[in-house]
Structure formats: structure tokens, C-alpha cells
N, C-alpha and C positions, 0 to 999 in steps of 0.2 A: 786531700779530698778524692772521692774512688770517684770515679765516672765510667759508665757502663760503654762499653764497646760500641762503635754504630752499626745498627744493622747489616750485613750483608746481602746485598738483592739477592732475593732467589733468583735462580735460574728455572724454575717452574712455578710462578706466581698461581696461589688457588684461584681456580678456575671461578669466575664468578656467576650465580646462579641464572637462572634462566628468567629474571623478573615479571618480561612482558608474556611468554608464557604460559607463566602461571598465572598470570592476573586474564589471560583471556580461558584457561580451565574453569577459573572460580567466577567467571564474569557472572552465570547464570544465578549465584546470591544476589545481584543485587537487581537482577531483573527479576526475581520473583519479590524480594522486597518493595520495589516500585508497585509492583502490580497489587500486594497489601497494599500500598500508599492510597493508592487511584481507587480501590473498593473501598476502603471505609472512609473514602471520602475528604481526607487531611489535608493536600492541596488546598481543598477553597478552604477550611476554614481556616489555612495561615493567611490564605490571601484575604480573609476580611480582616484578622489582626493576629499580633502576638498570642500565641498559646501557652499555659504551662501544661505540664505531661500528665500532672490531674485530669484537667481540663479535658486535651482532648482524649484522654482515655473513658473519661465517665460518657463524652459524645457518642463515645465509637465502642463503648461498651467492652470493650479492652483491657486485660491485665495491666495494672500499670509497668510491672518490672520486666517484662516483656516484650510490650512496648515499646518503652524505651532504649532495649537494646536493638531495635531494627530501627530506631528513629536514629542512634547515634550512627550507625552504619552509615546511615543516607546522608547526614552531618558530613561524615566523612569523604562520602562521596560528593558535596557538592549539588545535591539534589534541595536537599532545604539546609536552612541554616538556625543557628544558636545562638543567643546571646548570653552576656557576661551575667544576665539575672536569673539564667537559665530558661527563658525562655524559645519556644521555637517561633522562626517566624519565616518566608517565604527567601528562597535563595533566585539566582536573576532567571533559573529553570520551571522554576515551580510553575509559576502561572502556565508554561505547556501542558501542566497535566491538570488542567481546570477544564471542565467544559465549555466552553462557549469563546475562550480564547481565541483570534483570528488565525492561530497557527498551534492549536491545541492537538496534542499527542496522545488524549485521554483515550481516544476510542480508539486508535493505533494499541497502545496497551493492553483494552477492556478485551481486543480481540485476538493478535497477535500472543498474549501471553494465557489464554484460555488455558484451560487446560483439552480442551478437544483438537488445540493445533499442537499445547505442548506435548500431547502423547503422541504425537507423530513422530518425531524427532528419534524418538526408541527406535523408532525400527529402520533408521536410517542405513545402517548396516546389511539388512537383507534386502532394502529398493539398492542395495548396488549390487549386491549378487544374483537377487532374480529381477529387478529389471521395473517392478509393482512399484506404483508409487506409496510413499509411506502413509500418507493420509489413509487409502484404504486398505495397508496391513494395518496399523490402527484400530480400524472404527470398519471395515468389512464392507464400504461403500467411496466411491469417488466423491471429492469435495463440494461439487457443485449439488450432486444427487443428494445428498446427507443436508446441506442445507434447504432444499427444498422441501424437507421431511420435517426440518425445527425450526420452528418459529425466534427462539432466542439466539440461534446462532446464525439465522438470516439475517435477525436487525443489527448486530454486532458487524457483521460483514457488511452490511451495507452501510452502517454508522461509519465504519473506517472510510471504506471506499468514496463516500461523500465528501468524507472529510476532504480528501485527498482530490478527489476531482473538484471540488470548490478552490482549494489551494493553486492546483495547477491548472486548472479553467483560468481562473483570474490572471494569470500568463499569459495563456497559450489564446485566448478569446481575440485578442488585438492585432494578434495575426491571421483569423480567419474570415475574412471581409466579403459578404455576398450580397449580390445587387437584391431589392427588393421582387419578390415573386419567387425567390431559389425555395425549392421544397428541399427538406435536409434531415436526409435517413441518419438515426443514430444505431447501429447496430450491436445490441448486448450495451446498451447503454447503462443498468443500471437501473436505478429510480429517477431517471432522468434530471441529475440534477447540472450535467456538464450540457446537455442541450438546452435547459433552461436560458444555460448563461450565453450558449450562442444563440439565440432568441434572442435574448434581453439584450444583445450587442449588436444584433443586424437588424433594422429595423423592418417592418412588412414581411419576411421570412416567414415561413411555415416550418413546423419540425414534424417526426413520426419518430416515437421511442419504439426499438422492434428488442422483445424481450420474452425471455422464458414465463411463461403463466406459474404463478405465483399462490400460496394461499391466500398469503393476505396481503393487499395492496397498501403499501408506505409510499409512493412518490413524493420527491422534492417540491414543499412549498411551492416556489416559485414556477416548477413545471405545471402543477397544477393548477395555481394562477391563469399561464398558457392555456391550458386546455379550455378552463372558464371559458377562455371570449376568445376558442374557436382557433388558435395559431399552432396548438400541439393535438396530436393523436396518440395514442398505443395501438402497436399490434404483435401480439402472441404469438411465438413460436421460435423453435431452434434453429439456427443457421447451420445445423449438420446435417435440416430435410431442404430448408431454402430460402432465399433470402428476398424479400418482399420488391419487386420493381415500381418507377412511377414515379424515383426521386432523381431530382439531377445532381446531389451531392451525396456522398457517401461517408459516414464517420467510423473509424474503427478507435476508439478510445481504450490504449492500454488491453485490447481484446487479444490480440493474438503470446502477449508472451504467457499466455494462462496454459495453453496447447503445446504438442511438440508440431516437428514438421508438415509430419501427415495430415494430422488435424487442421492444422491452419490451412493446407492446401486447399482442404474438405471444403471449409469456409469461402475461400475465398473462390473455389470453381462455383459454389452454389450461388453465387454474388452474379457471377459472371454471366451464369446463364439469364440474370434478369436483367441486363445491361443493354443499351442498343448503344452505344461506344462514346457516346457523348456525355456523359457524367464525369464530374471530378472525384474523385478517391481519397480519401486523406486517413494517412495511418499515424495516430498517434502515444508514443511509446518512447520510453528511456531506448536509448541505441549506443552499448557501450564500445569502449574504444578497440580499435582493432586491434591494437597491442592487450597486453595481458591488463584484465580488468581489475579494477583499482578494486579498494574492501569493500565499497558499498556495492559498487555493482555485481561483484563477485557473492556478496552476502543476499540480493536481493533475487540473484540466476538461483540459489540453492534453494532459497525458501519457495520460490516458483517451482524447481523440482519435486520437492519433497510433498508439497504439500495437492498442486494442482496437474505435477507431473510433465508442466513446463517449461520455460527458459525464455533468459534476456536473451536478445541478438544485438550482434553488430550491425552498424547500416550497411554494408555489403552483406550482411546473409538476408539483410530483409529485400534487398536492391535483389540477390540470387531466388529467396522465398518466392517474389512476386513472381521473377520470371516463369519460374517449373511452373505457374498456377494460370498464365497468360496475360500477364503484365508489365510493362515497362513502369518506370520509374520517371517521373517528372523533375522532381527537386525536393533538396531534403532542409529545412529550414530548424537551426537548435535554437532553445529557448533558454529565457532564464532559470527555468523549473526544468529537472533531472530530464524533461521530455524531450523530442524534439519529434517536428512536424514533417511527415511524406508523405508527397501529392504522385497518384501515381495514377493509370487509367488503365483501358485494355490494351492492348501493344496492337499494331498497325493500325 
């Protein structure tokens, strides 16, 4: 009987390909897949039951063979799942991209994968040579300008931004504890829906949302509630001409990593001027590690540049921030949410 020689190891084993790689080159198929998912709506209707690809293609008014090859993708990803009958039915992710979910990613998607932030991205290249943030080589206007001009891409923004301050209010609220009578500035709040929640957590409180003038006003339920019976106010304007005095707390929620240095300084000297020294200060913001920042933070510092022409910081550059601006630093307290809390005031 013949038997074949045993191999001999190479002394230059083939080199083995680059996997991870390539799978983060091609990631962007399947975030624009997801984002198909989330518009024509497939999410909830696996979460009400089992689908076949008839089914939800004649819903979604969809080719079927088409279809299905962006469904099998997602299959594979782990996003929804299949059964042995062929039917689709909801994987342990799915329900994040339904609306109404308590940790839902829908509007994260509906905005984040636009196409008004995804042409940003193109010209990321030349915001490192000249300097211009991508959003406005893009679209020929700054992000915050541009949406104050469109109406769909303000609600979209502000649908995420909701989202996201209702997720990390519900954290960070049980840490922010003030005797009753504290009046409490929210600045760039938002639709006020994170000062809602500090209302609805301190009881007898008053609040004040200080915010860009708007066209059309969407505030949060619940702040508006507030306002009802007299415990919230609004008032209009930029904190780049000045910041409204008369409150003895101060909120900056996730405000400053939108700006670079200069800007935020802008901000925070225009604060100062309306200060008589006895107010508390509270900056609340992701503060990533001093060491080299992990993917998410590192992913979340670029989309800030590219798109708002801002940046994460570490808690020493916001501890150094405050200084340049006339601030000391109180205490910096982290939370269970990607945030974490710093009480600062005027220095002497």
C-alpha cells in the first residue's frame, strides 16, 4: 500500500488574510442594510409575529427577490433571524430598532445613517487638509445652521438626541439632588427633555431651557407638562452672545463636546459674565480615558469632528478647559451611562 509522504512545514507558512480588516472596509453594507430595515419598517412587523418574504414584501411594497437578499444578509448578521419554515422572525436585537422600545436605536439610525450625515463622510479627506469641517464641504453650511433651515432633519436630530438624553437622564438624574426652591439653567438643552427629568426628580424645583429659536417648537411631553403648571420656562438665544443669569445651577448636558476649544471657551466666558460666584456648574459628557481611547470613544471623537467640527475630551482637558475659561473643578463623579458628571464653579 503507497502512502503519501507527511507534509513538510513550510518555513514560510501563507500568510493569513487580513479578516478583521476587511470586515470593518465592508462594515458600511450592512449599515445601510439596517437602515433599509428601519425605513420600511420590518423590525416591528417581526416583532408582532413570524413573517414569510411574501408577506413582508407585499407590506413594504418590495421586490421580493431583492428583498430577500438583504434579509439573508441581516440573517447572517444576526440582526433578525429565520426559521426552519422559512420564515423571518425577530433576533434578541431587533426589538432596538422598533420604536418605542426603552433602549431603541431606531432614531440613532433614521439619523445617524441619513444620507445628509452620510455625505459627510466623502469629504473627510479634505477636513484633514484644510482644516473645514466635513459636514459643511458636504452641504456648504455648518450642522447646527443647516438644521435650523430643515425641518426633517431638526426632528431626526432631535428624535436621536431625546432618545439618548431620556436613556442617560434615567442614570445620571439620581445623582443630581437639589434642595427644593433651586432654579436650574439647562443650557442648549435641547427640547428639554433631560431637564424634564431633573424636575420630575427634585421635587418644588424650577427649570429654565435656554435654546436656539427654532421654527417650529417640538418640546418634550413631559417638559411641557412642566411648563403647564408653571415649574419650566424657555428662553432664546445663543450662548456665543450670552448666557442668561438668575439661576443657581447650571447644566451643560453633552454641550460642549459639539465645539472645539475656542468655541467652548466662548461659551463658557459668556456663562461667567452672568455668574455672581455662588452657582453650581455641572458638565455633563462622556470623559474618555487618558490612555489611548477605546473604539467607541475614539468612533464617537470622529463623528464629533466630522460632522459638528468637535471632540470628546478627557477629564483633565475638561479639568484644563474649565481653567483657560476661569474655572476650577469641584469633583468629577462617573456613571453607569457612557457619561460622567463635573461640578465645577468660578475659581476663587
Amino acid at each position: 500500500k503507497l502512502t503519501a509522504p507527511a507534509p513538510t512545514p513550510s518555513e514560510h507558512p501563507a500568510p493569513v488574510p487580513p479578516f478583521k480588516l476587511m470586515a470593518q472596509i465592508t462594515a458600511y453594507r450592512t449599515s445601510q442594510c439596517i437602515r433599509a430595515l428601519v425605513e420600511l419598517g420590518i423590525p416591528s412587523l417581526l416583532v408582532e409575529r413570524a413573517r414569510s418574504l411574501g408577506e413582508l414584501a407585499e407590506i413594504t411594497g418590495t421586490k421580493p427577490r431583492l428583498l430577500e437578499r438583504v434579509l439573508r444578509h441581516l440573517v447572517n448578521e444576526e440582526v433578525i433571524s429565520l426559521d426552519a419554515q422559512g420564515h423571518y422572525l425577530p433576533s434578541p436585537v431587533t426589538r432596538h430598532l422598533v420604536p418605542g422600545h426603552p433602549q431603541s436605536l431606531h432614531n440613532w439610525v433614521a439619523c445617524e445613517l441619513d444620507p445628509l450625515l452620510w455625505r459627510s463622510w466623502e469629504n473627510l479627506p479634505e477636513q484633514l487638509r484644510t482644516g473645514t469641517t466635513a459636514f459643511d464641504l458636504a452641504h456648504g453650511s455648518a450642522f447646527f445652521d443647516w438644521h435650523a433651515q430643515d425641518e426633517a432633519a431638526q426632528k431626526r436630530f432631535d428624535d436621536q438626541m431625546n432618545g439618548a438624553s431620556k436613556g442617560i437622564g434615567a442614570v445620571v438624574v439620581d445623582k443630581l439632588a437639589f434642595a427644593p426652591g433651586t432654579r436650574i439653567m439647562d443650557v442648549g438643552g435641547g427640547n428639554g427633555s433631560f431637564l424634564a427629568q431633573i424636575l420630575d426628580r427634585n421635587a418644588e424645583t424650577t427649570g429654565t431651557l435656554f435654546e436656539l429659536p427654532r421654527g417650529v417648537e417640538d418640546h418634550d411631553p413631559l417638559f411641557e407638562q412642566m411648563r403647564s403648571n408653571g415649574r419650566a420656562t424657555t428662553q432664546y438665544g445663543s450662548f456665543f452672545e450670552h448666557v442668561p443669569g438668575g439661576a443657581d445651577v447650571y447644566l451643560f448636558s453633552r454641550v460642549f463636546h459639539d465645539f472645539d476649544d475656542e468655541a467652548a471657551i466662548t461659551i463658557l466666558q459668556n456663562t461667567s459674565q452672568s455668574l455672581s460666584g455662588k452657582e453650581r456648574l455641572y458638565l455633563i459628557d462622556m470623559m474618555t480615558s487618558d490612555a489611548a481611547a477605546d473604539a467607541r470613544g475614539s468612533s464617537q471623537d470622529i463623528f464629533m469632528m466630522t460632522q459638528l467640527g468637535g471632540r470628546e475630551r478627557t477629564a483633565d482637558e475638561f479639568i484644563e478647559l474649565l481653567a483657560k475659561a476661569g474655572f476650577e473643578t469641584s469633583s468629577i463623579t462617573p456613571t453607569a451611562s457612557p457619561v460622567s458628571i463635573l461640578e465645577f464653579r468660578l475659581a476663587g
